[in-house]
C-alpha positions as CSV (number, residue, x, y, z in Angstrom):
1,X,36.7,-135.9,-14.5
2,X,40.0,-135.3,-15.0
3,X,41.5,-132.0,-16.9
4,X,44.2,-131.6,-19.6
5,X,46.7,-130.8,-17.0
6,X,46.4,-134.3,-15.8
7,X,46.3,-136.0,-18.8
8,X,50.0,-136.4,-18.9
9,X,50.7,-138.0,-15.8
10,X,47.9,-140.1,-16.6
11,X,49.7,-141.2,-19.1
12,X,53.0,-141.3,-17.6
13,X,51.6,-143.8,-14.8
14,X,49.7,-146.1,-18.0
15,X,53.2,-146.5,-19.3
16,X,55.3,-147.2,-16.4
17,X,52.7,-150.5,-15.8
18,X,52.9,-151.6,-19.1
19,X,56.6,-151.3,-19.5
20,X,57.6,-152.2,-16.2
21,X,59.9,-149.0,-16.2
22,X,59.3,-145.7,-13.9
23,X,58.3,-143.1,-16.4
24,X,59.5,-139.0,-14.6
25,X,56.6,-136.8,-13.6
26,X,55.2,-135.0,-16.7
27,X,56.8,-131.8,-15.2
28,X,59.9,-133.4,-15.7
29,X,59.5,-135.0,-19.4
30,X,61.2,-133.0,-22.1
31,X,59.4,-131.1,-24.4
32,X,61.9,-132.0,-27.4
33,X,62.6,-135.5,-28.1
34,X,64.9,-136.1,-31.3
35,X,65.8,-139.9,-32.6
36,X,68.3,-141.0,-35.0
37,X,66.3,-143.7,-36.6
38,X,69.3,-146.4,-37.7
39,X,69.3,-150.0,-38.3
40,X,65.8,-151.0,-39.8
41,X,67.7,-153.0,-42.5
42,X,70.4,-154.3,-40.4
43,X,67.2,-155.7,-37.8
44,X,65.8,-157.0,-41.0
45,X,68.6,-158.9,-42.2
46,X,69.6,-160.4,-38.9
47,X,66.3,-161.9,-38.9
48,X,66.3,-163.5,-42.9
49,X,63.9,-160.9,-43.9
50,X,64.1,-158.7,-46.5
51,X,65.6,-154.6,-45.7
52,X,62.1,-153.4,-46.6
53,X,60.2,-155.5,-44.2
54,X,62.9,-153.5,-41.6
55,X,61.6,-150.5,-42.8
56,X,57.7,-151.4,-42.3
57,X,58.4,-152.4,-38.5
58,X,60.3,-149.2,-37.9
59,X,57.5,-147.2,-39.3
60,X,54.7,-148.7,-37.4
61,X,57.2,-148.3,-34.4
62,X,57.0,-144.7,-35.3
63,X,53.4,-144.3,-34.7
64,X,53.4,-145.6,-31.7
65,X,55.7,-143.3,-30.6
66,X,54.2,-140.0,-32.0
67,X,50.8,-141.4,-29.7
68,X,52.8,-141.8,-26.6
69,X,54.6,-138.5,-26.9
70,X,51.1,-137.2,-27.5
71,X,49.6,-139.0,-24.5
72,X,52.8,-137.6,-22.2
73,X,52.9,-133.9,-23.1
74,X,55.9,-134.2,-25.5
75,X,55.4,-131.2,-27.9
76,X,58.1,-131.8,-30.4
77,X,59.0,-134.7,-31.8
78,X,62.3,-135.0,-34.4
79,X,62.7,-138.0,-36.5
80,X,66.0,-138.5,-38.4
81,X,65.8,-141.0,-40.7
């Protein structure tokens, strides 16, 4: 059984196989991760689809990203939007 402490590079290793990208060691990860959250519409309108419809996929992007910054040890997360 594994504890806390490993929970992190647990999740580190999960998401370097399923992106195909070498994720740090969770020592290494910072704690603070801040996003400037631009171009929803613009990635909506590029595609035919209406700005709002932009702004849905961005936010369901969002969740994914708190969980994984959960699931790697990431204690703060700031979102400007």
């Amino acid at each position: 059984m594994r504890g806390r402490a490993d929970q992190p590079a647990a999740a580190a290793s999960a998401l370097s196989s399923t992106i195909g990208m070498t994720v740090p060691p969770a020592e290494k990860l910072p704690r603070h991760v801040a996003i400037i959250m631009d171009g929803n519409g613009r990635w909506a309108q590029e595609r035919q689809l209406p700005r709002f419809e932009g702004h849905r996929v961005g936010a369901q992007n969002v969740r994914g990203l708190i969980e994984e910054c959960r699931k790697l040890g990431i204690r703060y997360l700031t979102l400007f939007t």
